[in-house]
DOTIKE-906212 format. One record per residue (C-alpha): x, y, z. Coordinates in steps of 0.001 Angstrom, whole numbers, plus 524288, in hexadecimal, padded with zeros to 5 digits. Last residue first. Layout:
BEGIN
XYZ ...
***
This chain:
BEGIN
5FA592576A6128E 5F35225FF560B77 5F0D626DC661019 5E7B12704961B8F 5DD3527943619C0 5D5F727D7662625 5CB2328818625E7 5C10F27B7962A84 5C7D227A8363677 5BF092704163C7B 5BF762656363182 5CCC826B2262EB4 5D1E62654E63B12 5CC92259CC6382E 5D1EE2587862A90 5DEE8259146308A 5DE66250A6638D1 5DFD5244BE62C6F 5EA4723E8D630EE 5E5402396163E67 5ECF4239B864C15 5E1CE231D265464 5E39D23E4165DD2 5DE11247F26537C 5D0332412465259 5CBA02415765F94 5D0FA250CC66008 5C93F2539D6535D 5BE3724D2E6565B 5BD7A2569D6642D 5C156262E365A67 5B4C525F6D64FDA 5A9CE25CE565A8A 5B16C26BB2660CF 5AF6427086653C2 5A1AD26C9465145 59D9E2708365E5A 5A4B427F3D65A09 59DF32812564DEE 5A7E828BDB647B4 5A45129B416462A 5B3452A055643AD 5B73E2A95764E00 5B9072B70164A5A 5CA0A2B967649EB 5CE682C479652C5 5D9A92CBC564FBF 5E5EE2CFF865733 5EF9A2D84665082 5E7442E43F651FA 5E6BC2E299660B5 5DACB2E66C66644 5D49C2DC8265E4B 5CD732DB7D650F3 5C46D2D28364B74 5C7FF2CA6F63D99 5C06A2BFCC6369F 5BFBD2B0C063A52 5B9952AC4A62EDF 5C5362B04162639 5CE3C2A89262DD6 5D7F52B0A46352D 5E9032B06A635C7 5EC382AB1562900 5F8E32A4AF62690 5FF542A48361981 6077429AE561078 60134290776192C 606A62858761F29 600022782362185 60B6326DE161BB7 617322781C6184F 618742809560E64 623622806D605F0 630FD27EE260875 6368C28BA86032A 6445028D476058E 64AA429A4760AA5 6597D299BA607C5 6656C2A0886118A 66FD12A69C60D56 66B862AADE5FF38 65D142A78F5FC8A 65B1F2B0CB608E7 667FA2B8FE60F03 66D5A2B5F361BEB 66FBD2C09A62527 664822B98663090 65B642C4FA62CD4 65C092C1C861DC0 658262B45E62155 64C712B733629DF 648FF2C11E62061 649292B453616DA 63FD12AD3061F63 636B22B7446229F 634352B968614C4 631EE2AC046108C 62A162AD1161D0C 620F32B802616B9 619CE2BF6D62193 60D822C1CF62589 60AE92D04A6285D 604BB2D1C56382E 601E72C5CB63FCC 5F4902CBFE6448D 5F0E42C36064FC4 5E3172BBDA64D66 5DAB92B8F665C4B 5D1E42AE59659C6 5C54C2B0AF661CC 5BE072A8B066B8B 5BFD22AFBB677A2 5BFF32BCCA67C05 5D0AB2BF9B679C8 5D3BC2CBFA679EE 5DF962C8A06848B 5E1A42BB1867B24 5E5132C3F4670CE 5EE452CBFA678C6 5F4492BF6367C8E 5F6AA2B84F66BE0 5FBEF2C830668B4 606B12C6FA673BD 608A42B86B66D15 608BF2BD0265FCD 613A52C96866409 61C9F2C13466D18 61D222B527660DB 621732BD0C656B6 6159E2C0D964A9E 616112BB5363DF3 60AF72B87A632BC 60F2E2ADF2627F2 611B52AF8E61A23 616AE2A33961000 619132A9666034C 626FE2A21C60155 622D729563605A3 626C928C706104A 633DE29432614F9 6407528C57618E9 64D412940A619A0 6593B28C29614FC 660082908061CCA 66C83290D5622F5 66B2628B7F62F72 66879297B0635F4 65D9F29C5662C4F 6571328F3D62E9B 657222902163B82 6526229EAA63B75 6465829AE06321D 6416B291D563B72 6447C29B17646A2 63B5F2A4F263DBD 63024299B06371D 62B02299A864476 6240728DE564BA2 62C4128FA365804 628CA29ECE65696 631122A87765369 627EE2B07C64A56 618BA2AD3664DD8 611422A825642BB 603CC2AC5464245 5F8A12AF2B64A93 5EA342A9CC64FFA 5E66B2ABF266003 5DAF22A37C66481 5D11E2A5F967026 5CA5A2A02F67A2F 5C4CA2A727685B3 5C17E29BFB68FB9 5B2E529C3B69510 5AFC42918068B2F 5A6C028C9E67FA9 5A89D296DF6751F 5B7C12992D677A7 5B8B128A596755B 5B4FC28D1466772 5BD9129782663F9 5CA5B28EC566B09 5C6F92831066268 5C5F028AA3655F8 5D21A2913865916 5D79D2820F65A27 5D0CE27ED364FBC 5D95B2898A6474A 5E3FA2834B64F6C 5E55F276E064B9E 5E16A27B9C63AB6 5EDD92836063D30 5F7942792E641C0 5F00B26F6963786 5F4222787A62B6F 5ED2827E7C62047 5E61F288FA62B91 5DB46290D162703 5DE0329A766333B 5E459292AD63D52 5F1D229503637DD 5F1932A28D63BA2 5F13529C376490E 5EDBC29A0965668 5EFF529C90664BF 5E75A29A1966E0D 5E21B2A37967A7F 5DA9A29D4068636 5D4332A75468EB4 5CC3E2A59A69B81 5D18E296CD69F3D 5C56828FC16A346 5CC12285BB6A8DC 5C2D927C0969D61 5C32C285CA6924F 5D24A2855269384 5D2F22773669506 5CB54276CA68939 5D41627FD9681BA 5DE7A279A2685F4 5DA2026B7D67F8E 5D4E7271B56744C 5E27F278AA671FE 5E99426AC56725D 5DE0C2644E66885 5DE4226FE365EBC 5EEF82724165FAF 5F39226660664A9 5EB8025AB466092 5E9AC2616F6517A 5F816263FE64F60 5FCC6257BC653FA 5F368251A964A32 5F7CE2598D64097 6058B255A1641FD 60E0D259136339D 60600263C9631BD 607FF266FF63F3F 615372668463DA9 6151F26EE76318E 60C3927B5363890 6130A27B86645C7 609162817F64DA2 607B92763B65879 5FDE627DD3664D3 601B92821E6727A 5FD4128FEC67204 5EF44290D367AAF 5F45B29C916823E 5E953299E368DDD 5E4D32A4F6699B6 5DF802A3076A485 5E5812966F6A75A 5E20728D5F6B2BB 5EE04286AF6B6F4 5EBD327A456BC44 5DE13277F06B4D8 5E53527C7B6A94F 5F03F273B86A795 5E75E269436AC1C 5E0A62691D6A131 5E99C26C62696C0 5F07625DF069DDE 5E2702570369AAF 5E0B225B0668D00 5EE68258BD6896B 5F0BB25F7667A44 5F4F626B5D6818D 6018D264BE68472 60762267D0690D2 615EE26CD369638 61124277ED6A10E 618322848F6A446 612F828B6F6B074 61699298D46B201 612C92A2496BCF3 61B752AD326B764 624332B59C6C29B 631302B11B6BA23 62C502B6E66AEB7 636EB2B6606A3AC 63ED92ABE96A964 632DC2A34B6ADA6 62C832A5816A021 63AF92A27F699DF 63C272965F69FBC 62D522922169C58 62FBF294AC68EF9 63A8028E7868CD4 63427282CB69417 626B92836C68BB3 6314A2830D68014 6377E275BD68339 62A0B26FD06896E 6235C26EC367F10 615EE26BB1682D9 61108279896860B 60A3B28116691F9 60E3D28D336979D 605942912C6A2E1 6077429FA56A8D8 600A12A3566B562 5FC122AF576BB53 600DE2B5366AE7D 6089E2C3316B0C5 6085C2C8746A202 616642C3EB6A05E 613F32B6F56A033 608D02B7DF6946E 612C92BD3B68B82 61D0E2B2D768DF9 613CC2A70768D62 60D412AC4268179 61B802AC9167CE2 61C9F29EA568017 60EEC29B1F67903 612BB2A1C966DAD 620A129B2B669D4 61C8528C916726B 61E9228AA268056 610D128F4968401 60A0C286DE67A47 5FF23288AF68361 60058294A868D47 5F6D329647698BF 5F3A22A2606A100 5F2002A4A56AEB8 5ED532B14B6AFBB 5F1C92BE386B898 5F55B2C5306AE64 5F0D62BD286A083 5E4B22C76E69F60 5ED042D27F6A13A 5F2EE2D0556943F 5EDA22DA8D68BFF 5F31F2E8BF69148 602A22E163694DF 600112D9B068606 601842E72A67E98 6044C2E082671EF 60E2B2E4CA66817 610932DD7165AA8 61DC52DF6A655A7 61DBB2E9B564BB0 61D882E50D63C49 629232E1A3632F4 628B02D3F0633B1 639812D4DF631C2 63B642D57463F49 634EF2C87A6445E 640642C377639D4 64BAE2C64D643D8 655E02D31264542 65D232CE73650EB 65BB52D6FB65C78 6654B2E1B966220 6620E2E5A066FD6 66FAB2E21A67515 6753C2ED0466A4A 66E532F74766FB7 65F782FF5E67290 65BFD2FCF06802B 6595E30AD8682A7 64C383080C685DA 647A330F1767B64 64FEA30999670F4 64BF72FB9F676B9 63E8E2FF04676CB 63EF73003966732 6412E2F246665EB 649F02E98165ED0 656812EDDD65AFC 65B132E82464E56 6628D2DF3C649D1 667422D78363C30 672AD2D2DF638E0 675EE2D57B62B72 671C52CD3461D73 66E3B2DA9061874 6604A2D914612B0 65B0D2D7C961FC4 65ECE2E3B462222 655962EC0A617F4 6491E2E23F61B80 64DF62E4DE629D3 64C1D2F2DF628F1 63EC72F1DC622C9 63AC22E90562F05 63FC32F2AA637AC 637312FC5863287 62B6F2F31563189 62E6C2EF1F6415E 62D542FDF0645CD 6394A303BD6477A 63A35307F8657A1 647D52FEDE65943 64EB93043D64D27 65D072FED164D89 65E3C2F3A264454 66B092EDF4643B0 671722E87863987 67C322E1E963796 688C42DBFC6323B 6898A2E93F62867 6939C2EAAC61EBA 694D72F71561ED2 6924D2FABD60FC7 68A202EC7D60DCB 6816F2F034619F4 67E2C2FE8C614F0 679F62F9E9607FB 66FBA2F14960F16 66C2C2F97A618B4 66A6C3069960FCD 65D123032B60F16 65A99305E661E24 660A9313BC61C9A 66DAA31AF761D41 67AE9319E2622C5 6792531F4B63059 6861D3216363294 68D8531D2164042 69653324B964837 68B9532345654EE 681D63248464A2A 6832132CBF640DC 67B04334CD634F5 67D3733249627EE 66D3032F2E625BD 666B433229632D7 65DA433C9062C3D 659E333170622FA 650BA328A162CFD 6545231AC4625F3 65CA5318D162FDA 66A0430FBA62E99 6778B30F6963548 685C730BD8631A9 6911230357636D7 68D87300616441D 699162F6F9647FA 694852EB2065095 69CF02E34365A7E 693AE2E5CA6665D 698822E39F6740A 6A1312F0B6675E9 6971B2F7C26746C 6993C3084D66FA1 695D0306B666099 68B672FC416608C 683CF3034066C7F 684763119C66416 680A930C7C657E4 674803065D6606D 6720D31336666C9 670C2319E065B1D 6694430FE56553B 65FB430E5265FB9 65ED231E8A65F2F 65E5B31E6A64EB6 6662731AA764399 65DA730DB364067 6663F3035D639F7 6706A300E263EBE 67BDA2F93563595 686272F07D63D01 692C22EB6E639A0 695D42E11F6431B 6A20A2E07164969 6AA1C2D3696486D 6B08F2D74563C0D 6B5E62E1FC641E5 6B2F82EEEB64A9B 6C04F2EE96656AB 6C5972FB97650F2 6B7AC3012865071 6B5B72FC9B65EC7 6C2393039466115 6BD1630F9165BFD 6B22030EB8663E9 6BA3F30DB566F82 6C132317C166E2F 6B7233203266D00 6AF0B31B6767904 6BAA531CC467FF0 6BC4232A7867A9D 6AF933302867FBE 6B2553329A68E33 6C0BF337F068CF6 6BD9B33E866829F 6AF51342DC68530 6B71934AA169218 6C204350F3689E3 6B8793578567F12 6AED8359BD68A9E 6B8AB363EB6923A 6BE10369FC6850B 6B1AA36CE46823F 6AE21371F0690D4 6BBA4378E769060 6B95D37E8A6846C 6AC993843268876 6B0F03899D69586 6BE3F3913D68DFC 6B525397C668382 6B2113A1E468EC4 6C3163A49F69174 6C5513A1EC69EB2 6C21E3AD026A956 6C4453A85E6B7D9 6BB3D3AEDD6C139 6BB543A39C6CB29 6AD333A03F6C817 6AE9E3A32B6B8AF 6B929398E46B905 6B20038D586C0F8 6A493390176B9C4 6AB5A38FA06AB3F 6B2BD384166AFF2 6A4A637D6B6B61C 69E8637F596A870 6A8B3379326A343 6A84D36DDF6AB8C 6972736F056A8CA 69B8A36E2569999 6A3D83629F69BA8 69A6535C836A3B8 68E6735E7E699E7 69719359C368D64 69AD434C0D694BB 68B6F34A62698AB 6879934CBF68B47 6937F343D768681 68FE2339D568F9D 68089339B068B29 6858A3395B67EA7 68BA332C5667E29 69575324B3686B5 694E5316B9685F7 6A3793123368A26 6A138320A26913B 69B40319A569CCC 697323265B6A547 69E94327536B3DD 6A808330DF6B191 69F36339BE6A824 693D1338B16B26F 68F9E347C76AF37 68FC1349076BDA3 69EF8342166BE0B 6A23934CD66B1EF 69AE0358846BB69 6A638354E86C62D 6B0673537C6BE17 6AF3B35FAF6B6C3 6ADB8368E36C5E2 6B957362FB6CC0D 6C194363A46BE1F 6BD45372626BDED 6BF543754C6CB01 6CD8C36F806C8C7 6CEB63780D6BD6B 6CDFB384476C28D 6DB3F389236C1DC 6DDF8381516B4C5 6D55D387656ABEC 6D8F5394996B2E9 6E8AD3924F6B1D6 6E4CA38EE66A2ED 6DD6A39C146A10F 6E7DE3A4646A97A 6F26D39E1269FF9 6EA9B3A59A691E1 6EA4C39B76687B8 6F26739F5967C57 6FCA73973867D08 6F49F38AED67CC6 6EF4F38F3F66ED4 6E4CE3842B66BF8 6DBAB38F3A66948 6DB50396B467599 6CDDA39207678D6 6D29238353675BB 6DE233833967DB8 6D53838A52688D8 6CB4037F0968886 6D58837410687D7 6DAB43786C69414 6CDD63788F69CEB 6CC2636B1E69344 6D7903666F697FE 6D566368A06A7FC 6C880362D46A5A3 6CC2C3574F69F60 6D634354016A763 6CDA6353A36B185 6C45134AD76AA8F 6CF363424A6A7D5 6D1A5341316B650 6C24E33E3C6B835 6C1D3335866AE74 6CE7E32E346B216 6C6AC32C0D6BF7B 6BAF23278F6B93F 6C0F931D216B477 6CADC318A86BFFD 6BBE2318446C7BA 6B5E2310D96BB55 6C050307BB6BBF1 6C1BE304F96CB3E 6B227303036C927 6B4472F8F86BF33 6BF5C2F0256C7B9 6B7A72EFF86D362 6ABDD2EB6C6CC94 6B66A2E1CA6C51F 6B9F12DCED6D230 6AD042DBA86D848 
***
């Protein structure tokens, strides 16, 4: 209550000195006016003009105060005065003018006609002073305090965001950067300023541009570029060894939100060069509202951001199911954070237990199933094929048929690229797995369907935090092979593609999400590198280890068999089923689970007794 007190006693004592400097002001600039019409000689000024000035100057005063208070210019917060203040600063001083001219032709006193504009000159002159000089002075201070603990920062981008960015870094009192110099490849900006900075040049001009000011960093400010542009940027920046940011999202610029706090590091999901994909999910996800829908795997990288998607689509019910329990209660904490109205029920199960998948949904009765709970870790797998085999085929066999069973209306899996003519177990699991869900589809009222992609960046699985660890310890970085490509897409944007295909979804076909360009992960490793300020082979070394047991040097995303059929979406595909003889299958799946539990060392020729397209290397 105190400091309330305290604050409005000093805006009160503030606005006071205003006013009485306002006044003084006025009374000045009445005299300043006639010292300037007579040419700065006082001697010459005719005594019946200054008796005049002064005569009426109380009016005056009356009349200038009272259109400054409209204009709010003892009430605006000139720390961050711009050009609205000065427009509002240059319309009261005309209007007190204005009212001088009005005051002395109404009592029939004649003042020279120059006299009016003078004083209205004179009039703002004094006012920006006293408005615009703490702003001054405190810039220059800010220069004073500039050392080795401010940042030198280059901008690239010379236009609004930038503007208002130059303009954030300059006036806070929170940020210890220094905008040296500015970039824009647009040439009429060349040698033009910014808020008292130059715009220096180009994007190539980066490089030379950071040794000449010694740049710390970078910042990026061209929120509507689309992703190649920025891309191209970054390939100059990277380069550097400077921090890299940038700001993130066109919206922000309109919103106004455009600043220092919306600053983002510069990461590898960046440097793909494309546009994030975009799906209208509000127009395609009417068919979760009002559903109770089930999540396998739901504490896991895609099964948690199902999880998030689906709950804010107004579920009837929301089932997370997983048997780790240390992500499944991360994820559960943020659910009920995030949507505190969402009927959530969180479950610890393995989908391996025929009798507990049972239960699970008899009690709840799902609409809808996110079949995601699967082991994708290529190696380990190798390592445990077994494991492999009991969880993925024999745990997704025993949902599915609970599914069939409680006639659940849609049941959606997710696959992979490594299905397709898979050299490793993990991919050979869930080709049958597809094959499992294409042939249930035949022989039930449930809607099954299987959706095939790529890596996802930031995943548990992901080469990126891998990559960061190693980066943070000081290398070495550890890439299998120096061709290796692999498709990428972030974990929101595959799992907003993985609903809308289950909203096409008929039943029985294998939904295929374009993954865009592959990409080289020698090359995402040593952009990872450059973007962290070290330089490759130098700071930090990338090692080749070779490939490891079951990995590819490329993924494919369709078997030829399967063919190609078009969605709504261009980035979803539909893959033709593959003719198979489904009684010899399901003869060859129920062997398969008899055999599996005596833990054999051969299970691999098994599986490739029913995936016929799988090739594993020697073990």
């Amino acid at each position: 209550m105190n400091v309330l007190i305290e604050k409005n006693q000093f805006l009160i004592i503030k606005r006071i000195f205003l006013v009485a400097y306002d006044i003084i002001a006025v009374v000045a600039a009445s005299l300043l006016a006639l010292f300037i019409r007579f040419e700065g000689n006082y001697a010459a000024i005719p005594r019946k003009y200054v008796v005049k000035s002064l005569q009426y100057i109380p009016v005056i005063i009356i009349v200038t105060v009272i259109v400054f208070y409209c204009f709010r210019l003892y009430s605006s917060l000139w720390t961050y005065a711009g050009a609205p203040e000065l427009i509002n600063i240059t319309f009261a001083s005309a209007l007190s003018a204005l009212a001088q001219m009005s005051v002395m032709v109404l009592f029939d006193v004649r003042m020279p006609r120059s006299y009016y504009i003078l004083y209205g000159v004179a009039l703002w002159m004094l006012v920006f002073l006293s408005r615009f000089s703490y702003r001054g002075i405190r810039t220059l201070i800010k220069r004073q305090e500039s050392g080795a603990a401010t940042s030198r920062v280059l901008i690239v981008g010379a236009g609004a965001a930038g503007n208002l960015l130059v303009k954030e870094i300059r006036n806070s009192d929170h940020v210890s950067k220094r905008v040296m110099c500015i970039v824009d490849d647009d040439k009429s900006k060349e040698g033009s300023y910014l808020h008292g900075v130059k715009v220096m040049g180009n994007r190539q001009n980066i490089p030379d541009l950071v040794k000449q000011y010694r740049i710390d960093e970078i910042i990026i400010a061209m929120p509507s570029a689309p992703a190649k542009e920025i891309k191209e940027i970054l390939d100059v920046c990277k380069e550097t060894g400077c921090d890299l940011k940038r700001l993130p999202g066109v919206y922000q610029l309109v919103n106004g939100e455009v600043g220092i706090s919306k600053l983002k590091e510069v990461d590898v999901n960046d440097l793909l060069g494309r546009e994030p994909v975009k799906v209208d999910l509000s127009a395609i996800m009417d068919y979760v509202a009002g559903k109770v829908v089930l999540v396998t795997g739901g504490g896991g990288s895609i099964g948690s951001e199902i999880c998030r998607q689906v709950a804010g689509h107004n579920p009837k019910m929301l089932v997370l199911v997983d048997i780790y329990e240390n992500t499944t209660y991360d994820i559960q904490n943020e659910l009920k954070n995030r949507f505190p109205e969402l009927n959530l029920v969180v479950l610890i199960a393995s989908v391996r237990n025929t009798k507990r998948m049972d239960m699970i949904f008899e009690t709840y009765r799902p609409d809808i199933v996110y079949h995601a709970a699967a082991h994708k870790h290529v190696p380990l797998m190798e390592d445990s094929p077994n494991e492999a085999v009991k969880n993925n085929v024999l745990g997704t066999w025993k949902v599915v048929q609970a599914a069939d069973k409680w006639k659940v209306k849609r049941f959606v899996m997710i696959s992979t690229d490594k299905a397709v003519n898979p050299t490793n177990i993990m991919g050979a699991t869930k080709r049958i797995c597809e094959m499992i869900i294409q042939t249930y589809n035949t022989r039930s009222r449930t809607e099954f369907v299987a959706v095939r992609f790529g890596n996802v960046l930031g995943s548990n699985g992901s080469v990126i935090p891998l990559f960061k660890r190693q980066i943070e310890q000081g290398g070495p970085v550890t890439v299998t092979h120096p061709d290796i490509i692999r498709y990428f897409m972030t974990i929101p944007e595959a799992v907003s593609l993985v609903l809308q295909a289950g909203a096409y979804a008929k039943g029985g076909e294998i939904f295929v999400l374009d993954m865009g360009e592959p990409v080289k992960i020698a090359d995402l490793a040593r952009n990872l590198i450059l973007l962290s300020g070290h330089k490759p082979g130098e700071d930090i070394q990338i090692v080749y280890t070779g490939l490891r047991p079951g990995e590819k040097l490329y993924e494919e995303m369709l078997m030829h068999e399967e063919g190609l059929q078009d969605t709504e979406n261009k980035l979803i595909h539909i893959g033709k089923p593959i003719k198979m003889d489904e009684e010899h299958f399901m003869m060859q799946l129920e062997n398969l689970k008899n055999y599996v539990v005596q833990e054999p060392t051969d299970i691999r020729k098994w599986v490739k007794e029913i995936v016929p397209t799988y090739h594993p290397q020697s073990q």
